[in-house]
N, CA, C and O atoms as a GROMACS GRO file, in nm:
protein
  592
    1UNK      N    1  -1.378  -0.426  -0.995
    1UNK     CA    2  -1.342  -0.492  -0.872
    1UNK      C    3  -1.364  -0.395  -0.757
    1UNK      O    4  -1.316  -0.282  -0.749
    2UNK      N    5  -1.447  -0.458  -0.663
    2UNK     CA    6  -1.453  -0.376  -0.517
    2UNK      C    7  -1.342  -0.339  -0.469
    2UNK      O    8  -1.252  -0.422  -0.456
    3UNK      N    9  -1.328  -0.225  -0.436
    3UNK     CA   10  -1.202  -0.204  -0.295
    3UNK      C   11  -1.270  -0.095  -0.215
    3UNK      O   12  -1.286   0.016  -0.264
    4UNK      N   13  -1.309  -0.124  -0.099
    4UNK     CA   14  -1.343  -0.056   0.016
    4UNK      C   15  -1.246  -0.034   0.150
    4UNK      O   16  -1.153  -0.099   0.198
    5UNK      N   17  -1.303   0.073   0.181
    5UNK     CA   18  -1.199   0.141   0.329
    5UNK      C   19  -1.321   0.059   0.480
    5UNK      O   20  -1.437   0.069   0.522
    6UNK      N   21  -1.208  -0.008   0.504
    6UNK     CA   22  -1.302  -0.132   0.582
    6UNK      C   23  -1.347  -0.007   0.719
    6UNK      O   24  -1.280   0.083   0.768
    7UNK      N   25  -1.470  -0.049   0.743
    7UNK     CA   26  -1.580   0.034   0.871
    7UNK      C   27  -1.483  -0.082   1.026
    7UNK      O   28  -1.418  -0.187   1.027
    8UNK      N   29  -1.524   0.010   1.123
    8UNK     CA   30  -1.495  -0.074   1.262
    8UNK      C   31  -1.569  -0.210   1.295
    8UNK      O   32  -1.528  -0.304   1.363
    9UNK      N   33  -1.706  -0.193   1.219
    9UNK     CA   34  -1.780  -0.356   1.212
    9UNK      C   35  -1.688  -0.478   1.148
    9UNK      O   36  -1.700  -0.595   1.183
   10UNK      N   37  -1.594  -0.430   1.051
   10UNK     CA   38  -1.571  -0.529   0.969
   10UNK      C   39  -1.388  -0.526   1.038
   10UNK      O   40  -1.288  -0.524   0.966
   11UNK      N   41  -1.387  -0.528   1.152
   11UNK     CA   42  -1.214  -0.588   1.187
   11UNK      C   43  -1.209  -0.683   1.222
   11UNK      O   44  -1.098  -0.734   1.234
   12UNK      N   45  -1.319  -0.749   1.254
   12UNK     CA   46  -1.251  -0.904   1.231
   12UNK      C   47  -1.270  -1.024   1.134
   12UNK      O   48  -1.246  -1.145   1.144
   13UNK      N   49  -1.341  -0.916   0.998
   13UNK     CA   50  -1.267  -0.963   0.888
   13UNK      C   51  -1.110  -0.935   0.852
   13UNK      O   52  -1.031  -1.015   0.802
   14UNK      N   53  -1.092  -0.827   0.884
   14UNK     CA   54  -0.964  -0.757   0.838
   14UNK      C   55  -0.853  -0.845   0.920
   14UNK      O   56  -0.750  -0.893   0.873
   15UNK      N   57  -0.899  -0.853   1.049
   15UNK     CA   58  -0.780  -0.894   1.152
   15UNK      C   59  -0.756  -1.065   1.140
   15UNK      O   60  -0.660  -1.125   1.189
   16UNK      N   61  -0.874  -1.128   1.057
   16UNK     CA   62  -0.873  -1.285   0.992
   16UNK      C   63  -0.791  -1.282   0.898
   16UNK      O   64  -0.717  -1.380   0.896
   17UNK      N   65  -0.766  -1.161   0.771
   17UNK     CA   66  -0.688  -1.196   0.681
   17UNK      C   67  -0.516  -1.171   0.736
   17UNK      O   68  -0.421  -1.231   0.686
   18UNK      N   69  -0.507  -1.079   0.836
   18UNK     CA   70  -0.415  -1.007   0.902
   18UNK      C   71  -0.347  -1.172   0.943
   18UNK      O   72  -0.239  -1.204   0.893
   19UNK      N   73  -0.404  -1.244   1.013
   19UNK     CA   74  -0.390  -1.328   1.094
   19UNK      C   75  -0.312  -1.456   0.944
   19UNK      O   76  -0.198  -1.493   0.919
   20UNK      N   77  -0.416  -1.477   0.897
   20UNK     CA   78  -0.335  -1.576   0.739
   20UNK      C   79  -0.251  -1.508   0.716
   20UNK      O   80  -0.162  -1.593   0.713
   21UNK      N   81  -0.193  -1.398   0.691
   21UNK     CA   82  -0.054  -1.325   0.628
   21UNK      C   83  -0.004  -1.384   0.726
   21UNK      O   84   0.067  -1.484   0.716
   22UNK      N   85  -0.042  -1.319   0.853
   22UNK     CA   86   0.066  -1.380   1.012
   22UNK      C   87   0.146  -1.568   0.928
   22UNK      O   88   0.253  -1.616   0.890
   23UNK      N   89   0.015  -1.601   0.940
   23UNK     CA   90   0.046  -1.771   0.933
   23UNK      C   91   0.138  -1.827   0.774
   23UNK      O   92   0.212  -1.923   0.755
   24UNK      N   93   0.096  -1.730   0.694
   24UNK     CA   94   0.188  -1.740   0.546
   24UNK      C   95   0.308  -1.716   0.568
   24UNK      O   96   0.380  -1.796   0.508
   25UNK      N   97   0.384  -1.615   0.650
   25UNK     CA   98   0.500  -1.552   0.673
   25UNK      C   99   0.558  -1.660   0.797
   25UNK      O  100   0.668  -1.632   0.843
   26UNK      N  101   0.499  -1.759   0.843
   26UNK     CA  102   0.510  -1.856   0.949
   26UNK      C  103   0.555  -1.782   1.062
   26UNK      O  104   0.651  -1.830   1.123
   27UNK      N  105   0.509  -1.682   1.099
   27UNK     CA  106   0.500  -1.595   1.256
   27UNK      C  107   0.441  -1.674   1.323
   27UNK      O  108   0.356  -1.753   1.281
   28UNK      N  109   0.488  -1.662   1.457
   28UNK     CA  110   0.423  -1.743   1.568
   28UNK      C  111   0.318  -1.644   1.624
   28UNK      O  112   0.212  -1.696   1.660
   29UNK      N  113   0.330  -1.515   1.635
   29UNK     CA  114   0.220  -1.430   1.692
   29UNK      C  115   0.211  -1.301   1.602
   29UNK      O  116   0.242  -1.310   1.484
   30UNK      N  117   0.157  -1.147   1.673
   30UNK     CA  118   0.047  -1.197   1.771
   30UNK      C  119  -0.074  -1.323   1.796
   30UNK      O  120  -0.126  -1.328   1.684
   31UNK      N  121  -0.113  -1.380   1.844
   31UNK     CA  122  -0.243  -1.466   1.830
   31UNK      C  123  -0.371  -1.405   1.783
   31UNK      O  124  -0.372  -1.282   1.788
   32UNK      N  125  -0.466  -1.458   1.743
   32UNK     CA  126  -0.582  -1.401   1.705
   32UNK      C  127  -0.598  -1.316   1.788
   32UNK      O  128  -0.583  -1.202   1.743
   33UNK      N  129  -0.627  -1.322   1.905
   33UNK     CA  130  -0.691  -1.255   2.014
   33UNK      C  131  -0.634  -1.080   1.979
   33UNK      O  132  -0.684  -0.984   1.919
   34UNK      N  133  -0.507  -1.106   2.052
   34UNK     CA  134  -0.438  -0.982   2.009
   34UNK      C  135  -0.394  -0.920   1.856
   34UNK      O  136  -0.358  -0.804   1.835
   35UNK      N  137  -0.408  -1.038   1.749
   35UNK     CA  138  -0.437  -0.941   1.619
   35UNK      C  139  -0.573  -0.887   1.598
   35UNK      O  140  -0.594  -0.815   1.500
   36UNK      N  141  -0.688  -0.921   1.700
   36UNK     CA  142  -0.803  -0.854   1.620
   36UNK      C  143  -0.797  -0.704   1.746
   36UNK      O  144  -0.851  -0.599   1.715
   37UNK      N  145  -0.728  -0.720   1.873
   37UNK     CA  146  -0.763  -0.605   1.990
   37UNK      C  147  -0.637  -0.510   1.852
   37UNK      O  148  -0.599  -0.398   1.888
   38UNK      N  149  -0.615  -0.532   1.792
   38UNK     CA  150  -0.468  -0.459   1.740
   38UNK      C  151  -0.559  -0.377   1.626
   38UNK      O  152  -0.531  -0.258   1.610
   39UNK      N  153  -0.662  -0.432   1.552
   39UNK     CA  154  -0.671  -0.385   1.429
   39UNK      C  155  -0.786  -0.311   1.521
   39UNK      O  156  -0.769  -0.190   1.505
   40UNK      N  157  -0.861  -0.328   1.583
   40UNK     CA  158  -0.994  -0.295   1.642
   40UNK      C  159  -0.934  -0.150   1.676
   40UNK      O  160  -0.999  -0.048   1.649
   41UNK      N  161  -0.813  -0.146   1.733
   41UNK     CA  162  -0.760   0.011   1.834
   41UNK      C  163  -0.716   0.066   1.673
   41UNK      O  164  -0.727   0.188   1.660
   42UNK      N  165  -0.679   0.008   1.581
   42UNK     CA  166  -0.630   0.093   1.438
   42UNK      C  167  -0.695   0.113   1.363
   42UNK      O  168  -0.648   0.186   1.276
   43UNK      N  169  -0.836   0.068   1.342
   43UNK     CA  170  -0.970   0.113   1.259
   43UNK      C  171  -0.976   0.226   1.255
   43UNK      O  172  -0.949   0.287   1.152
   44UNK      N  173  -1.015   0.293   1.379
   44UNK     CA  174  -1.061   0.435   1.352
   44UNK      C  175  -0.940   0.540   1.377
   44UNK      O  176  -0.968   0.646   1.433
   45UNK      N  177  -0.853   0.522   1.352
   45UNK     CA  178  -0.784   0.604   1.345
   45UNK      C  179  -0.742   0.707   1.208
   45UNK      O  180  -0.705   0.685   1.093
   46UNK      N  181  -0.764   0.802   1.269
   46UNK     CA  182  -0.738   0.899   1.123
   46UNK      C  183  -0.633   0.929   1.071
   46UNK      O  184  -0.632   1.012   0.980
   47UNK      N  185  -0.509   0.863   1.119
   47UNK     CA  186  -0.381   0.812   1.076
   47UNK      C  187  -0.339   0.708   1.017
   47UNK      O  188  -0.232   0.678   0.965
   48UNK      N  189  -0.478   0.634   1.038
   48UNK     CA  190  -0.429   0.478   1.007
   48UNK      C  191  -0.559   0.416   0.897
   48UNK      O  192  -0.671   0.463   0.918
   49UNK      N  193  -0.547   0.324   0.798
   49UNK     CA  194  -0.666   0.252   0.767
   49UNK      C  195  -0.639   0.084   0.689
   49UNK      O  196  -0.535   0.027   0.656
   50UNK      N  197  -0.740   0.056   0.684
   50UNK     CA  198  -0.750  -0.049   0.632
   50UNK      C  199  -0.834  -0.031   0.506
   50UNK      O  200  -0.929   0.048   0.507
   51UNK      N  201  -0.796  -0.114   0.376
   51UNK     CA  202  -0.867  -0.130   0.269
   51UNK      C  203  -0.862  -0.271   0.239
   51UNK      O  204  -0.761  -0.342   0.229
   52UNK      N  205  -1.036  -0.317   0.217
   52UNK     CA  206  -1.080  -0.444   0.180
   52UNK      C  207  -1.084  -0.477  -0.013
   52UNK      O  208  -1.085  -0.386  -0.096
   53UNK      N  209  -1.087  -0.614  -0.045
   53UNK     CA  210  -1.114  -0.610  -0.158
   53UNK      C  211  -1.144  -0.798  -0.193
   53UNK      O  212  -1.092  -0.895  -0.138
   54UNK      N  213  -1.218  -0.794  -0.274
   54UNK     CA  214  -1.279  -0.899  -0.263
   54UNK      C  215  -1.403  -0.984  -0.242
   54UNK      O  216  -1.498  -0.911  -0.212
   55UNK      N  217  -1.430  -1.085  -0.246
   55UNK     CA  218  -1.602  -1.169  -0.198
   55UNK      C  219  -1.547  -1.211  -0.057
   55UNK      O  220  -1.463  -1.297  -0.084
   56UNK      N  221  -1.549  -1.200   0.043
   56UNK     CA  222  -1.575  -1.223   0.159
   56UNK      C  223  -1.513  -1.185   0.292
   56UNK      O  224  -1.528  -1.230   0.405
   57UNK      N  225  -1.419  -1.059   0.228
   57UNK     CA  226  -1.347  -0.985   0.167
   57UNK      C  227  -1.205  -1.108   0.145
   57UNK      O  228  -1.180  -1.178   0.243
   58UNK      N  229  -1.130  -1.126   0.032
   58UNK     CA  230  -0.987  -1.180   0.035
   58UNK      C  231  -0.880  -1.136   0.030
   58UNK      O  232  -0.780  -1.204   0.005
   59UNK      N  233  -0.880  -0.992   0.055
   59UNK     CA  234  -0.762  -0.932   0.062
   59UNK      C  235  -0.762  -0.815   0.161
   59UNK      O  236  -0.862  -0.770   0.215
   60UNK      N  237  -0.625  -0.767   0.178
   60UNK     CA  238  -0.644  -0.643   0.325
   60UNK      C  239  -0.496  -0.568   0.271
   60UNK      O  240  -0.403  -0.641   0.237
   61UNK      N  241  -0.483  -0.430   0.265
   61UNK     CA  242  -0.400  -0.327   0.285
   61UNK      C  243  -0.406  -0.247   0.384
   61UNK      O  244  -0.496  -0.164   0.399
   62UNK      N  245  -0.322  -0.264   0.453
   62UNK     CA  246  -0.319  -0.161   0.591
   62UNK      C  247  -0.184  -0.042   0.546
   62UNK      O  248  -0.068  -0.053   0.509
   63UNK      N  249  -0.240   0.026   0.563
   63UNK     CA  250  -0.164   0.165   0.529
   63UNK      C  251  -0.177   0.265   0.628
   63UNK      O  252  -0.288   0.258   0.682
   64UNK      N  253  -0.106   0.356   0.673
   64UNK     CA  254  -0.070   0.416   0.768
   64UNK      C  255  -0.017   0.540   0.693
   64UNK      O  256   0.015   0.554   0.575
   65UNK      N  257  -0.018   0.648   0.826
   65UNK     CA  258  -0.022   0.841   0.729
   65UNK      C  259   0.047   0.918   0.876
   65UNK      O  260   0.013   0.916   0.994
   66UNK      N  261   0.145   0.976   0.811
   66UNK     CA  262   0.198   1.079   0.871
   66UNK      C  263   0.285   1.164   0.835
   66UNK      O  264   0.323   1.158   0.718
   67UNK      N  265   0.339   1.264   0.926
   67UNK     CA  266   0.348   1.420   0.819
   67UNK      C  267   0.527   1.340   0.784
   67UNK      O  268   0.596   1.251   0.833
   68UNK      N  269   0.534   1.430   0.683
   68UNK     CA  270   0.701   1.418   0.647
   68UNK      C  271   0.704   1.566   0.635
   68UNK      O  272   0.618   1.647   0.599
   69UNK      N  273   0.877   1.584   0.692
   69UNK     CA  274   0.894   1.768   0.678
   69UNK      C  275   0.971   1.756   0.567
   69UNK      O  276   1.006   1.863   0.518
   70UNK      N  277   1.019   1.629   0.497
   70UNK     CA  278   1.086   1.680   0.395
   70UNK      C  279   0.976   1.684   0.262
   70UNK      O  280   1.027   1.632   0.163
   71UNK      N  281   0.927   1.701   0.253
   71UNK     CA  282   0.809   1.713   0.129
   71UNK      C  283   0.686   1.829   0.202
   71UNK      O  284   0.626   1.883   0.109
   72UNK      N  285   0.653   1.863   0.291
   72UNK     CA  286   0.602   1.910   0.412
   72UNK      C  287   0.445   1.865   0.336
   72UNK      O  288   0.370   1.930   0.263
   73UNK      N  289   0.440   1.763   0.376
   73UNK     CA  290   0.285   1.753   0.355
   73UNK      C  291   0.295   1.538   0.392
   73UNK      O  292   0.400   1.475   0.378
   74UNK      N  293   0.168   1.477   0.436
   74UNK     CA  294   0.178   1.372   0.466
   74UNK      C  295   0.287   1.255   0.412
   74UNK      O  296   0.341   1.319   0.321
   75UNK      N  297   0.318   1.193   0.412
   75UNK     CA  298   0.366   1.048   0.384
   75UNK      C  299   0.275   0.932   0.382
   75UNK      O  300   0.192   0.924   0.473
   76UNK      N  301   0.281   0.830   0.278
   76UNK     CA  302   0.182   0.707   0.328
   76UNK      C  303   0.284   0.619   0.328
   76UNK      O  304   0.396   0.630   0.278
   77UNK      N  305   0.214   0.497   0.413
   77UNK     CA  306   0.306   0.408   0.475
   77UNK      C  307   0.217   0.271   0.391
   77UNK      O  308   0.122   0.231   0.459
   78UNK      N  309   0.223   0.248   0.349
   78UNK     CA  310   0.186   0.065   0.298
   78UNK      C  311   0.264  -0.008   0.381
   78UNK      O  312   0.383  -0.037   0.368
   79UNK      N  313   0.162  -0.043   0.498
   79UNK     CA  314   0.236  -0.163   0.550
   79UNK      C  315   0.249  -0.331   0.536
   79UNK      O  316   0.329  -0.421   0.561
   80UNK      N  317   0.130  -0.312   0.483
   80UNK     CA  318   0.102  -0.500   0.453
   80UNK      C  319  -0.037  -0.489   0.305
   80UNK      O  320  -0.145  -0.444   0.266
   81UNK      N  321   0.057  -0.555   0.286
   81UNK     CA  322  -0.050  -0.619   0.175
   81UNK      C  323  -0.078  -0.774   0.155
   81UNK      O  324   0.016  -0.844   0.117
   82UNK      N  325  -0.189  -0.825   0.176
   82UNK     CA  326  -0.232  -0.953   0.162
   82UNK      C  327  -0.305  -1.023   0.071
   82UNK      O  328  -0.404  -0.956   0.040
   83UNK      N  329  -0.302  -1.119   0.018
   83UNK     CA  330  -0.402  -1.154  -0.050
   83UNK      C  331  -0.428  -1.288  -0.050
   83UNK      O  332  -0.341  -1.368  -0.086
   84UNK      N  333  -0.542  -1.325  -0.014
   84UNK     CA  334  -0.553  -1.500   0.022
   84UNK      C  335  -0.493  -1.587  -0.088
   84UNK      O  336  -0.462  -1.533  -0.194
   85UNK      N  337  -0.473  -1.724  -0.069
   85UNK     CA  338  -0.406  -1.805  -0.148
   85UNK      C  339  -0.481  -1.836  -0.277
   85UNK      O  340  -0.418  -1.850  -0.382
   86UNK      N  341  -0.647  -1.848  -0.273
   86UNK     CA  342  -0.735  -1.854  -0.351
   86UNK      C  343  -0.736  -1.786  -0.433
   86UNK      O  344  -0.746  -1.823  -0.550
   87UNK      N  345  -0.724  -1.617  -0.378
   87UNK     CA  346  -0.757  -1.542  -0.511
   87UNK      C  347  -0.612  -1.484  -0.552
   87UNK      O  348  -0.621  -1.375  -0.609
   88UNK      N  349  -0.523  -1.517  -0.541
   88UNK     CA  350  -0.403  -1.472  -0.596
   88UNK      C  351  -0.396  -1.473  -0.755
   88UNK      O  352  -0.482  -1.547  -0.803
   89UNK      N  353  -0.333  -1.423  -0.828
   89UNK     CA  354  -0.401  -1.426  -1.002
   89UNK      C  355  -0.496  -1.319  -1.026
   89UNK      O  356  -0.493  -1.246  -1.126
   90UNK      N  357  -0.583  -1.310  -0.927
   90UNK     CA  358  -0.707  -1.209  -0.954
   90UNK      C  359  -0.703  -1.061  -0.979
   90UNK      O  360  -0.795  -1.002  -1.036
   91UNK      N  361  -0.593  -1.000  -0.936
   91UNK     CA  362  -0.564  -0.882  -0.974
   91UNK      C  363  -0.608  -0.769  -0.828
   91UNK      O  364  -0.626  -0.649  -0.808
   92UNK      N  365  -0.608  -0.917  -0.742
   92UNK     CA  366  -0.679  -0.768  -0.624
   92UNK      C  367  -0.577  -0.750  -0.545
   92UNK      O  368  -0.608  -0.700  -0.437
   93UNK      N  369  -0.434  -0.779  -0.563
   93UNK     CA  370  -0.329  -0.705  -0.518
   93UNK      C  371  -0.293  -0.547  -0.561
   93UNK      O  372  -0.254  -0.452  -0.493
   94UNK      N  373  -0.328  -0.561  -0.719
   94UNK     CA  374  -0.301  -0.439  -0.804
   94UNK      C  375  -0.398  -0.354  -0.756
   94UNK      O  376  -0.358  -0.248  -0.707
   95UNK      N  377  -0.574  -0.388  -0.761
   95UNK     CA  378  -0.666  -0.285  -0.706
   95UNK      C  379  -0.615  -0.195  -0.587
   95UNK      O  380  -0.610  -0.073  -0.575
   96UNK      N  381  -0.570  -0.322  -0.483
   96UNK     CA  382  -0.552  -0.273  -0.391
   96UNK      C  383  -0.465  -0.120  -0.362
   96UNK      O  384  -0.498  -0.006  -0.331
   97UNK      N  385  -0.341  -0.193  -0.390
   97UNK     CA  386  -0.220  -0.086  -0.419
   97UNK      C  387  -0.265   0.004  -0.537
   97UNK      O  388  -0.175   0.088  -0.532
   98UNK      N  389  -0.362   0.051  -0.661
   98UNK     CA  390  -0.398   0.136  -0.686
   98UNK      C  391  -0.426   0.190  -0.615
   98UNK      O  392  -0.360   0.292  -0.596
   99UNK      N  393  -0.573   0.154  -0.500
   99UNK     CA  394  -0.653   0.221  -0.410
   99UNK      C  395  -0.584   0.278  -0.294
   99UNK      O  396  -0.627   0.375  -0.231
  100UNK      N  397  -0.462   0.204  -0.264
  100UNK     CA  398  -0.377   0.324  -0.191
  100UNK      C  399  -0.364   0.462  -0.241
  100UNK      O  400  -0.403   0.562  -0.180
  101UNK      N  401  -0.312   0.459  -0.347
  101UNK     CA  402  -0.219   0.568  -0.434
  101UNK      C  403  -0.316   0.649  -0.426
  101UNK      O  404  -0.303   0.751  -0.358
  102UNK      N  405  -0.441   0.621  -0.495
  102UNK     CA  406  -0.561   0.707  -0.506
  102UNK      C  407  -0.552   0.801  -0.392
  102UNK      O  408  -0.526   0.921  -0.405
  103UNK      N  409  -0.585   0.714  -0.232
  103UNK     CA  410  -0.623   0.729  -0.123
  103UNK      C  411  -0.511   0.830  -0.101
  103UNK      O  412  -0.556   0.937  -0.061
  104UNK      N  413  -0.397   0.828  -0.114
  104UNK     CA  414  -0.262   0.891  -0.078
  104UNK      C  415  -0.290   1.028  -0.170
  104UNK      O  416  -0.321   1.123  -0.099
  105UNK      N  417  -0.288   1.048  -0.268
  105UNK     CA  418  -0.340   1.153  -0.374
  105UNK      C  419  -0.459   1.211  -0.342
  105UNK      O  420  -0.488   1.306  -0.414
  106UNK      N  421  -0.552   1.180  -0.240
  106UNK     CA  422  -0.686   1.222  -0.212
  106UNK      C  423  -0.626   1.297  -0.095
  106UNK      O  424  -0.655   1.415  -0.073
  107UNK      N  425  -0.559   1.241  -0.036
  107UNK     CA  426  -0.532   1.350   0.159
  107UNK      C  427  -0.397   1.430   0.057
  107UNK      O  428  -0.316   1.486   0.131
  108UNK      N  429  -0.384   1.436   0.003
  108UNK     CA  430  -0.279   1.530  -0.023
  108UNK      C  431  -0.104   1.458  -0.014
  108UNK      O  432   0.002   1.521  -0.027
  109UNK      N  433  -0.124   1.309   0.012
  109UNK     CA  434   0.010   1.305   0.013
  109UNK      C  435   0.108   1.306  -0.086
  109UNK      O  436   0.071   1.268  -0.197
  110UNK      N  437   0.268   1.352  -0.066
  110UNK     CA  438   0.334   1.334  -0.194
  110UNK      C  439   0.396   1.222  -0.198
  110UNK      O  440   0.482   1.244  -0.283
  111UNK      N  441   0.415   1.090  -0.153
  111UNK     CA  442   0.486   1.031  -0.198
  111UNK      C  443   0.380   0.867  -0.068
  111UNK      O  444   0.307   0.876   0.031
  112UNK      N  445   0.425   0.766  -0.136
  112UNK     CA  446   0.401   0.613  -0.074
  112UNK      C  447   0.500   0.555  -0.099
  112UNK      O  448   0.571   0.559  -0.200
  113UNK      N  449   0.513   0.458   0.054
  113UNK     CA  450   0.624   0.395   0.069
  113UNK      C  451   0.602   0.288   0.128
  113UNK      O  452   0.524   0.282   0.223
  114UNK      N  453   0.676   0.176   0.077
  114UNK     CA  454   0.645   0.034   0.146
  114UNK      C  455   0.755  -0.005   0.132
  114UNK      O  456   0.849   0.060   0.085
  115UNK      N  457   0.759  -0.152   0.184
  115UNK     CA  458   0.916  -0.275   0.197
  115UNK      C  459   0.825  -0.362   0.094
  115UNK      O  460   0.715  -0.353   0.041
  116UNK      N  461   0.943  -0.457   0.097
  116UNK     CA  462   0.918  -0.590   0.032
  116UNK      C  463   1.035  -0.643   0.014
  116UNK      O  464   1.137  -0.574   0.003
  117UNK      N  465   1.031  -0.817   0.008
  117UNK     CA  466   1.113  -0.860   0.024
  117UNK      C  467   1.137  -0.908  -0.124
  117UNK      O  468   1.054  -0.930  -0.212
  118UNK      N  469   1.313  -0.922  -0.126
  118UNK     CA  470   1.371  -0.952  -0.237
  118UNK      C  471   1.276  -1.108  -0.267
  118UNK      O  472   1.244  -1.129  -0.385
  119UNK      N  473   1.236  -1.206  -0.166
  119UNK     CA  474   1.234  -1.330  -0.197
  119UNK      C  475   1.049  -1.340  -0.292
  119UNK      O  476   0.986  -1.444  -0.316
  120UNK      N  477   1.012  -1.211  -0.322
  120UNK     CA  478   0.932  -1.208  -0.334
  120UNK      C  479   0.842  -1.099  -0.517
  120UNK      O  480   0.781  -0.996  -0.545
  121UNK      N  481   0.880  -1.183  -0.559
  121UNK     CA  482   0.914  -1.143  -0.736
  121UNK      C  483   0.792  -1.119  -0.795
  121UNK      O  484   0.798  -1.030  -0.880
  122UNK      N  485   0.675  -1.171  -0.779
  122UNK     CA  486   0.555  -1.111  -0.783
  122UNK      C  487   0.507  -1.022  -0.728
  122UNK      O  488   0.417  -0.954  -0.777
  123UNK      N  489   0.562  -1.001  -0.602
  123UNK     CA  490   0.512  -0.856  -0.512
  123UNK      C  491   0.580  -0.735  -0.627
  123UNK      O  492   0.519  -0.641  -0.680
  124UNK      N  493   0.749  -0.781  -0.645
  124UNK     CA  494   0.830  -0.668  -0.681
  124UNK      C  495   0.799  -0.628  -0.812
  124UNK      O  496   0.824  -0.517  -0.859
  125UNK      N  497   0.739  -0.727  -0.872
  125UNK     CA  498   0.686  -0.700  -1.039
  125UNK      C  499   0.595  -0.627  -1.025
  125UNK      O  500   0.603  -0.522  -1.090
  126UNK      N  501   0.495  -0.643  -0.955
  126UNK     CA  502   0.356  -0.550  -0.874
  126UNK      C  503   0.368  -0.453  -0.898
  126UNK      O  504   0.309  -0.397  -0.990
  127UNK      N  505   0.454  -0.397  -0.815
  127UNK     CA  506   0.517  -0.267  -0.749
  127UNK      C  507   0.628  -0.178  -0.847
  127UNK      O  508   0.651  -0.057  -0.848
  128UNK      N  509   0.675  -0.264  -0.913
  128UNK     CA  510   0.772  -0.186  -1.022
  128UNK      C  511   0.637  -0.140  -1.103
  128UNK      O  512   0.614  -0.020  -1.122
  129UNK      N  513   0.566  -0.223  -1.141
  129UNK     CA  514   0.476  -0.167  -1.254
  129UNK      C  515   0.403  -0.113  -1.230
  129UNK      O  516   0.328  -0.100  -1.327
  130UNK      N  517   0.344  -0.028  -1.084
  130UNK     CA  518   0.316   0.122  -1.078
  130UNK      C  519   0.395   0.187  -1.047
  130UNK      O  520   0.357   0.283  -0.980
  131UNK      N  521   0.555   0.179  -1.078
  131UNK     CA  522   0.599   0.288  -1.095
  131UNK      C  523   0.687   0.302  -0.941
  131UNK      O  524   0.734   0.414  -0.921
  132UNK      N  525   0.711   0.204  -0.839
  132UNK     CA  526   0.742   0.220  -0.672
  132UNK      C  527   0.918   0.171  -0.773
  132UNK      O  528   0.951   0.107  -0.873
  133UNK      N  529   0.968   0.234  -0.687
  133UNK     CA  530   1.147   0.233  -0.742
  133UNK      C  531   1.260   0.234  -0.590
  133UNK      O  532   1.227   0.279  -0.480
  134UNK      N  533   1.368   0.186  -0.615
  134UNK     CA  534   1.458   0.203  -0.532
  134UNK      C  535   1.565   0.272  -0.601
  134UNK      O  536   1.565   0.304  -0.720
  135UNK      N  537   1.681   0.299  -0.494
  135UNK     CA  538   1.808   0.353  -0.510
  135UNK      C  539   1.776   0.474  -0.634
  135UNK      O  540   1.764   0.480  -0.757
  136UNK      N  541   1.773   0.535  -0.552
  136UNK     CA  542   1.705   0.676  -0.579
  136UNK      C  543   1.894   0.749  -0.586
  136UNK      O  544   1.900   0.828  -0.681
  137UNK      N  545   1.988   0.741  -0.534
  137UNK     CA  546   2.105   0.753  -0.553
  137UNK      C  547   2.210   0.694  -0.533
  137UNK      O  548   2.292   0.710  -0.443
  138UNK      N  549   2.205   0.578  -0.677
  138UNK     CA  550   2.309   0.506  -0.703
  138UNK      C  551   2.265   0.362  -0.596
  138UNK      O  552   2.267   0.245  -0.634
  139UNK      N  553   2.248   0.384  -0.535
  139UNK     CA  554   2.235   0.299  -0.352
  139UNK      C  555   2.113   0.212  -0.379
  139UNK      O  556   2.052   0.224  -0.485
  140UNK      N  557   2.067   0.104  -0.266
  140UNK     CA  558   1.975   0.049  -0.252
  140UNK      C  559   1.905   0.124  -0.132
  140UNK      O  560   1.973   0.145  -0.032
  141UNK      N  561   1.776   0.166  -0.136
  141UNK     CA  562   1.725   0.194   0.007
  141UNK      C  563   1.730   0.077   0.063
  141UNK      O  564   1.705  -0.032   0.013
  142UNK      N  565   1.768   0.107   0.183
  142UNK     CA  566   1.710  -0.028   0.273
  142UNK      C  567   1.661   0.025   0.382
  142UNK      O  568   1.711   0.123   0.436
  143UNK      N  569   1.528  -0.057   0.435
  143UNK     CA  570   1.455  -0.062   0.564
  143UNK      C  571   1.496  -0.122   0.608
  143UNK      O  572   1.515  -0.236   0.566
  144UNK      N  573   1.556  -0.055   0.776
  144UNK     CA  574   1.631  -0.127   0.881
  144UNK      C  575   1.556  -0.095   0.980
  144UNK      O  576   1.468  -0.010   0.963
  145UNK      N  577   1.580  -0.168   1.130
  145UNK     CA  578   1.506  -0.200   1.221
  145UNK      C  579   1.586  -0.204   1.328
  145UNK      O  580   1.708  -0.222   1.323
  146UNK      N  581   1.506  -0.185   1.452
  146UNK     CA  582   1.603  -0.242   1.544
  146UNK      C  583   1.446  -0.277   1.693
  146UNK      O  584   1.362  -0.199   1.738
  147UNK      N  585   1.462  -0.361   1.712
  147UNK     CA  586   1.377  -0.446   1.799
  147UNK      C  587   1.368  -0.391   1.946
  147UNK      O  588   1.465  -0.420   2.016
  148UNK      N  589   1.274  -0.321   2.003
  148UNK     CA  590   1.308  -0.305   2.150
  148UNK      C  591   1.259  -0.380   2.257
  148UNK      O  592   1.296  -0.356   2.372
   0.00000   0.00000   0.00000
């Protein structure tokens, strides 16, 4: 199975699948417009990337990198993982999130980190079975937020 680190030509493939997650999760925005000016400014960034996978491409991982001082060496961020309604079954969720880890293990990082939601039992089966864990002491991590 393909998995590629999507080029700046190809964001508005990326920012189309970006946009169906938008509409799966029933978000009202950003709108196209501003999800593709969004992925277009995060392509080339050497902090930031996108990985494709798929025929036309049907899936998108956006992952994101920055230093942590408690490990003193990068952090990866899995921020979204998508995968069209079609090819779900196909296994290009798993490629994908391999091809992070890889990617994370290639710059030197020690550790990847993502959310996910409880309502979501195929993601969490995913993700348990490479090995991604919570409550590391006794506790649940939780990702909290606060809106500005």
């Amino acid at each position: 199975m393909r998995v590629w680190r999507a080029a700046p030509e190809e964001a508005p493939a990326v920012a189309a699948l970006l946009a169906a997650f938008r509409d799966h999760m029933g978000y009202d925005g950003p709108d196209d417009e501003a999800m593709l000016a969004s992925v277009r400014r995060i392509i080339g960034r050497d902090d930031a990337e996108y990985l494709l996978a798929g025929d036309g491409p049907q899936a998108v991982a956006q992952v994101r990198y920055r230093w942590g001082v408690w490990w003193d060496a990068e952090d990866c961020w899995l921020e979204d993982l998508y995968v069209s309604e079609t090819a779900r079954g196909a296994g290009l969720g798993r490629a994908l999130t391999e091809a992070v880890i890889e990617r994370a293990r290639e710059r030197g990082c020690r550790r990847v980190e993502l959310d996910v939601n409880t309502e979501n039992p195929a993601a969490l089966a995913l993700y348990r079975s490479l090995g991604f864990e919570t409550g590391k002491t006794g506790g649940q991590d939780l990702l909290m937020r606060r809106r500005l």
